[in-house]
N, C-alpha and C positions, 0 to 999 in steps of 0.2 A: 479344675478351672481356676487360673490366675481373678486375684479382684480386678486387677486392670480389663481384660478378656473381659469379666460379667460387666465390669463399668461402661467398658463399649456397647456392652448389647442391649441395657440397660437405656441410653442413650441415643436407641435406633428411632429416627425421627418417623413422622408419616408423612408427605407431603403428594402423595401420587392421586390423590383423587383431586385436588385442588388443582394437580398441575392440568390431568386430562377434561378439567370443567374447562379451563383457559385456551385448550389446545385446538379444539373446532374456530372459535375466531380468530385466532391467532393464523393457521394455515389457509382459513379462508380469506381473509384480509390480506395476505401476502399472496395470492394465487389472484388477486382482482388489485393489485396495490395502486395501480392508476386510475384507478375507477374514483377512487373512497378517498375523502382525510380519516386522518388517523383518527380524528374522535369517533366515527361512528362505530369503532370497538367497544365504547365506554361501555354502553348502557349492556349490551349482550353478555360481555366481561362480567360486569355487577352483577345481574341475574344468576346466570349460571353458575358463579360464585358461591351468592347466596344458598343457592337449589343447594350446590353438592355439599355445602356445610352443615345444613338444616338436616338434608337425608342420611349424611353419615352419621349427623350426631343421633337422629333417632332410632338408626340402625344400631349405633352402636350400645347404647342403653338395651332396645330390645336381645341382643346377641349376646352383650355382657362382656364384647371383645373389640374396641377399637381398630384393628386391623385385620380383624375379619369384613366388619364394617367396609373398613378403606375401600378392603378389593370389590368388595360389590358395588361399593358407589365407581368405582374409577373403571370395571366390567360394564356395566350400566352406560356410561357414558360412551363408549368408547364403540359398544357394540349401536347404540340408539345414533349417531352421530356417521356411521358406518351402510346406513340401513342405501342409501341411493348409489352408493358406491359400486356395492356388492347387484342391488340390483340392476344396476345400466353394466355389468362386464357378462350378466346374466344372457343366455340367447334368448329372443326376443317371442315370445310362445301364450299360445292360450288355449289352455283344454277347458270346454265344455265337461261339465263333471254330471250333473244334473237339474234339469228346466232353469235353466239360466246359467245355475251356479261353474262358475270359471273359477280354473286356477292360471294365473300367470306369474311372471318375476318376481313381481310386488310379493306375492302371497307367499311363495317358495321363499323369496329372500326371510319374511318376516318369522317363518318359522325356522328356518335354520339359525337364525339369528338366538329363537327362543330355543331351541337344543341346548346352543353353545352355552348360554345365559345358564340354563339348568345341569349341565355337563360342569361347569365351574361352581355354579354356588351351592349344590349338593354337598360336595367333599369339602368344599370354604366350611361349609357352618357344622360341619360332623367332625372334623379334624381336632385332634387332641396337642397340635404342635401350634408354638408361640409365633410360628410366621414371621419372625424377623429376618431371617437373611432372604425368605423371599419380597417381601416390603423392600429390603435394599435392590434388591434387582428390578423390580415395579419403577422404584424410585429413579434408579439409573435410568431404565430406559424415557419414562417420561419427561427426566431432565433433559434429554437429548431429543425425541419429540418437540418439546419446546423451544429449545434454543435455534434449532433450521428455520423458523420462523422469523422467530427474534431477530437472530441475524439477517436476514433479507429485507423484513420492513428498516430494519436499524441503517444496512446501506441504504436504501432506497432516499428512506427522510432525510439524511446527510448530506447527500447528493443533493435533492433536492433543496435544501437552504442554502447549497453552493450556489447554485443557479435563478437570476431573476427572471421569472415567470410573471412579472407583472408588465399588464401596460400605464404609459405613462398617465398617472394620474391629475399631470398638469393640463389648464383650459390649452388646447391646441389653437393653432395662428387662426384656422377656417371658422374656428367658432366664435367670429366678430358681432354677429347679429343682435340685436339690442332685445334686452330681455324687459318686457313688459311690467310695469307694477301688477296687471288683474288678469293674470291668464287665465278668466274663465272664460272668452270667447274661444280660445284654442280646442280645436277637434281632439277626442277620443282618438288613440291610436290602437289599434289592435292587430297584431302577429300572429297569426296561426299558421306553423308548419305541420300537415299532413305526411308524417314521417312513406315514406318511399312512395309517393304522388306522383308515377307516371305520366308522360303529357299524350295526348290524344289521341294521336296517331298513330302514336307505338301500340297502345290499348287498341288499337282497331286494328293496325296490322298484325300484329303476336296476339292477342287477346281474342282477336273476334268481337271486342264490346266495344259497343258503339254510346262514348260519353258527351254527343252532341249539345243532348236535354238538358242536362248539367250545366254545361257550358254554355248554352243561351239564354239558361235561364241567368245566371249571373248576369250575364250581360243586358237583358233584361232590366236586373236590379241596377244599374248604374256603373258595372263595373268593367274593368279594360282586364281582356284575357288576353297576355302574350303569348301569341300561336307559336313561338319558335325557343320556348323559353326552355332554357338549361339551366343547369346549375353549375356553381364552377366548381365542385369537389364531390365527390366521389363517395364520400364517408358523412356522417350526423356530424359530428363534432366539427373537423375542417369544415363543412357549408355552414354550420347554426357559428360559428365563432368567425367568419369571413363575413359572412351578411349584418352580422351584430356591428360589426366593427369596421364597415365598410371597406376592407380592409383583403384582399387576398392573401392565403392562406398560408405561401409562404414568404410573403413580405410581414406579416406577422410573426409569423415565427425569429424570423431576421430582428424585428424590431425589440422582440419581447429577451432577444437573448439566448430562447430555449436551444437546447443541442439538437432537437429536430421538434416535429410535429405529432408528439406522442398526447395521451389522452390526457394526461397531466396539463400539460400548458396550454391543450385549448377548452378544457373544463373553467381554468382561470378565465382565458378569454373573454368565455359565453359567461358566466358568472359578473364578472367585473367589465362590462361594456362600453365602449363609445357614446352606443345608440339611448342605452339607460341614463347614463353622466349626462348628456346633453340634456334630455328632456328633463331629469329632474331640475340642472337647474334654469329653467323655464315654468318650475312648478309644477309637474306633473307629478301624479301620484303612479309608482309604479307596480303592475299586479303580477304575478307569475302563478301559475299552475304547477304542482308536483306533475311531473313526467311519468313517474317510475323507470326510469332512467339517470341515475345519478350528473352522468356528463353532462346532462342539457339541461339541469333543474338551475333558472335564476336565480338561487339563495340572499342573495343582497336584493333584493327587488323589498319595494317598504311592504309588502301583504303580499307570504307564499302561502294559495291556499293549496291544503292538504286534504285527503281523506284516507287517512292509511291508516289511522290506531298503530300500535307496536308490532302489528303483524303487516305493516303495510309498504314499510319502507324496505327500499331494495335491498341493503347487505344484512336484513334483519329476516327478510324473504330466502334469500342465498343459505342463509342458518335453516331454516323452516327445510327447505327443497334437500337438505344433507338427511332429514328422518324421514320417518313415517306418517308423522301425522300430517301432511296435505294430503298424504294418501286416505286417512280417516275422517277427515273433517273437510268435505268436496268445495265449503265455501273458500278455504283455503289456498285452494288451490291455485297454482298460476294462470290456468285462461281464466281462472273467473275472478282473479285479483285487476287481469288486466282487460277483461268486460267492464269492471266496476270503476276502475281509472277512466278508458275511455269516457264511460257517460257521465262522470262527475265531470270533467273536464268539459265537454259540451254544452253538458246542461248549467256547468259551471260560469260559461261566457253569456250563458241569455241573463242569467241573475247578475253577476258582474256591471253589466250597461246602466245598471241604476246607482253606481255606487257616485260619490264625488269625483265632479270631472276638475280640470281634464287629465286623462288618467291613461296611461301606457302599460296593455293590457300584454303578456307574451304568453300561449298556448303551445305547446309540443305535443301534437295529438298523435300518441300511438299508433296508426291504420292509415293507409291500409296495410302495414306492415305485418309480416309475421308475429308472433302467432296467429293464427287465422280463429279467429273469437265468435263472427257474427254470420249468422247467413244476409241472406237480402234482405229479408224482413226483421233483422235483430235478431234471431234464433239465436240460442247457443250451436256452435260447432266445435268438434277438437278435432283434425284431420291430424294424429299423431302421428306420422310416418312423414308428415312434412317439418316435422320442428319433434326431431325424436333427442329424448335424452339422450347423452354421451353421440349423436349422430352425425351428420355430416353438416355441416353448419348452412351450405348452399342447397339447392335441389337440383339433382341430377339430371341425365336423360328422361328416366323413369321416372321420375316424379315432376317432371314439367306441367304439363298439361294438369296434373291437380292442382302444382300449383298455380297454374295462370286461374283454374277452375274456381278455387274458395279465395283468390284475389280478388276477383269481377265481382263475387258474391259481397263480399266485403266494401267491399267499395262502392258498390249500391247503396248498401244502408250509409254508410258513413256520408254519400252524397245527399242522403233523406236528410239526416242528423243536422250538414252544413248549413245547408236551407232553412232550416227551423233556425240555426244560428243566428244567421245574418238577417231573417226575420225581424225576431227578438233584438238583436244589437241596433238596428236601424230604429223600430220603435220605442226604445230606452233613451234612445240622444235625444237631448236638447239641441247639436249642435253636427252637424250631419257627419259620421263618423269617417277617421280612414280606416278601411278595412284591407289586412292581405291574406289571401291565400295560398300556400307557395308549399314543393313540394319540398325537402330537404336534397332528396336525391331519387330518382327512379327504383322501379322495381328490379329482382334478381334473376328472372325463371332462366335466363339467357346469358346465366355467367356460372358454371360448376365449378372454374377455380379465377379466383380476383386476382392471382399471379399474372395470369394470362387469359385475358380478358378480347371475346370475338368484336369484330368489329360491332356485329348487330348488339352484343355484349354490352358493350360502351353506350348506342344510342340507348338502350332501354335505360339504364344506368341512370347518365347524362342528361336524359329528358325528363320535365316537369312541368306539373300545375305550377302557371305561373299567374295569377291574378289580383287582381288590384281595384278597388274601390277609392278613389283619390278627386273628393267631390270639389268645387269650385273649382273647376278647371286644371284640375289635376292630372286628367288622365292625359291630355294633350300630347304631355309631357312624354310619355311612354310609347314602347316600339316593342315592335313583335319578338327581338332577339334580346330583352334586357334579360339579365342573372341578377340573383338576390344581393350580389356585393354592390349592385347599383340602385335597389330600392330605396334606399334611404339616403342617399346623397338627392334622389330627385326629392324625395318629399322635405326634408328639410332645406332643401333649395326652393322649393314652391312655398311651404307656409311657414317659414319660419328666416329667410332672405339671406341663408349661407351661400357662398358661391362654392360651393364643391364641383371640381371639375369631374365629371361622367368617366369614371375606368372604364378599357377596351374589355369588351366583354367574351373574357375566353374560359374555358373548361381544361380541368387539369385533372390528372389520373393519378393517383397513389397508391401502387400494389401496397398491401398488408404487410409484406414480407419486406420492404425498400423504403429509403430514407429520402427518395428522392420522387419529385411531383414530372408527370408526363404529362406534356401539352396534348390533348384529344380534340382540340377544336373544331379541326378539321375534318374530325371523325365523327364528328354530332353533329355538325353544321348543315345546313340545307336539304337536312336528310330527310325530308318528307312524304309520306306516303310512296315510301317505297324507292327515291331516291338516291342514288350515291350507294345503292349495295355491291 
């Protein structure tokens, strides 16, 4: 052997357990790149960083081999990181073994996974050869793991600082209205979107549930329920970034610059508002609720309250759901991550009413959307064949009627939950609050593909809780067919003396697959109890 020859081998780097610590965010962050900014790789990055340093380096002291080490830490990762993958391609099975005990995917996955683990690290740590030129093949191939990421977030961010996604953050013409030295007589505002809030009659036609109680009870409490209320978009993000902004969905888009209507530019949208900029300067204090949904989460609002810890935030959750342990640790888990948002969220608006007013409160309450979390009474439920990993995102034929079945269930309690809400918010005021109720968009049991979408498809969709608490003579103001892009020009024309002219209030469709908004007006319009089929 030449000196040069041993000099190279000599100088055979390690760098493959570091690269596959990196490689799980990395891939997962570019497989949701519109969801996320780029920071919230940081903190998971640093972790897992640390983890596979610490474990190599004590691996490799006990072993006395450096790159016996590597391959175990970089095995390790790779197979634990692996673990949902393997098990959602798995057929979908449960054997009863004995009084109780099941095996299914999860179980199979976890031990094949433990074979492979013991299949590799047996001959690792008994081998008499120095593993260099396989460390360079490790090395090779994790370089190039890495880099397919890299590369895709790298176009993506590029792109994206070509393009302005902002809106204008000058005072606009309409907002002439004179700003008070002491806004403390100004009313508490509060926004609460009940993410896919059905409107009534679809629920009694499709449903079979009759949400009258509900609804007289609000009204009851003071409040104007729009019997004919739609929403003008189709999707969270276009309706929560169109009502924020008073603003339809693709007049914004036009406005902001973007190339279309993707989750990127109406994340900015809902983040950076109209509706937020006006009132703060009026002196409102602004509050937002974590979602657990990154697109609709207020971030600029002056007090985002949270309740997530490091296991709670969504792409940190996204990391979690790639192993094993939600499967070990049930508190973990996704319905009971998003049981536990839900009620913080709820019970987060009665405590909120006491805070300094006046104060612009924004709610994006998970439900009754899928996942189906609660029975009637708050139970826990998980109907997994309706929200199955790796499954079909809609429910089909077959799975209709469960699902309309653990929606109604659902939507009971969460109508209990409301109640106690609006309780609570009304006996907190000094100053008699505005309160909205409003669905984002309808429920899905009546659409198996969003491509192509049935008529009745569309109404269920299209229709929504539309209600409105808007006291000194607020409600006057409101009509049975308004949509959320015209809530806030009424109320900031009522208490606050803007003239914002009232937009014609139409419903727009945007298949999933298309870059382009379908007028459905006509197709949700006066469709009631049974109407126009």
């Amino acid at each position: 052997m030449t000196d040069e020859t041993r000099e190279t081998r000599e100088r055979t780097l390690v760098i493959h357990p570091l690269l596959f610590a990196v490689y799980p965010v990395l891939f997962l962050f570019s497989q949701n790149i519109r969801q996320f900014r780029l920071s919230v790789i940081l903190e998971p990055l640093g972790v897992l960083l640390v983890a596979a340093a610490v474990l190599w380096t004590v691996l490799g002291l006990v072993l006395r081999h450096a790159r016996k080490a590597a391959i175990i830490v970089s095995l390790s990762y790779l197979l634990f990181f692996s673990y949902e993958l393997i098990r959602n391609v798995l057929p979908q099975f449960t054997w009863v073994v004995w009084k109780g005990f099941n095996i299914g995917p999860g179980k199979v996955t976890v031990a094949g996974l433990g074979l492979v683990f013991l299949a590799v690290l047996v001959p690792t740590v008994l081998t008499k050869r120095d593993l260099r030129k396989l460390t360079r093949v490790i090395n090779g191939v994790a370089v190039v793991l890495v880099l397919l990421p890299v590369f895709s977030i790298m176009t993506f961010e590029l792109g994206s600082r070509q393009r302005n996604l902002k809106i204008s953050g000058e005072r606009p013409a309409w907002d002439n209205a004179p700003i008070p030295d002491d806004p403390s007589g100004f009313p508490d505002i509060y926004y609460i979107i009940c993410d896919a809030y059905t409107r009534d009659d679809i629920l009694r036609e499709y449903y079979g549930y009759d949400n009258r109680y509900f609804l007289e009870w609000l009204e009851q409490q003071g409040f104007y329920v729009a019997r004919e209320g739609c929403t003008n978009h189709n999707d969270t993000a276009l309706s929560l970034a169109a009502s924020l902004n008073m603003t339809p969905a693709p007049d914004l888009v036009e406005e902001m610059g973007a190339a279309c209507a993707d989750t990127a530019s109406m994340t900015e949208a809902i983040r950076n508002n109209r509706v937020m900029r006006f009132l703060k300067r009026r002196g409102y204090q602004t509050v937002a609720f974590w979602t657990s949904y990154v697109v609709t989460d207020m971030t600029y609002a002056d007090a985002f309250l949270t309740d997530v810890g490091w296991w709670g935030a969504e792409f940190k959750n996204g990391l979690l759901e790639m192993t094993p342990v939600v499967r070990v640790v049930k508190k973990l888990s996704r319905n009971e991550k998003r049981r536990r948002q839900i009620l913080s969220t709820l019970e987060g608006l009665k405590v909120v009413a006491s805070r300094r007013s006046p104060k612009f409160v924004y709610a994006h309450v998970m439900a009754p959307h899928r996942p189906f979390v609660f029975g009637p009474n708050g139970e826990p439920v998980d109907p997994p064949h309706l929200y199955p990993p790796g499954g079909p995102e809609w429910p089909g034929e077959k799975e209709r009627a469960d699902y309309q079945k653990f929606y109604a269930d659902q939507l009971t309690f969460l109508n209990k939950k409301l109640m106690e809400v609006v309780v609570g918010i009304k006996e907190n005021s000094t100053v008699p609050p505005i309160i909205v109720i409003q669905g984002d968009h309808g429920a899905c049991s009546l659409i198996p593909d969003f491509d192509h979408p049935t008529v009745e498809g569309l109404r269920e969709r299209m229709s929504i809780l539309n209600a409105y608490h808007l006291p000194s003579g607020g409600n006057e103001l409101l009509y049975p067919g308004i949509t959320p892009v015209n809530s806030f020009r009424v109320i900031f024309n009522h208490y606050f003396g803007t003239r914002l002219p009232l937009l014609e209030d139409r419903s727009t469709y945007k298949p999933p697959s298309h870059r382009h908004f379908v007028d459905v007006t006509d197709s949700v319009r006066g469709a009631r109890l049974g109407e126009g089929k």
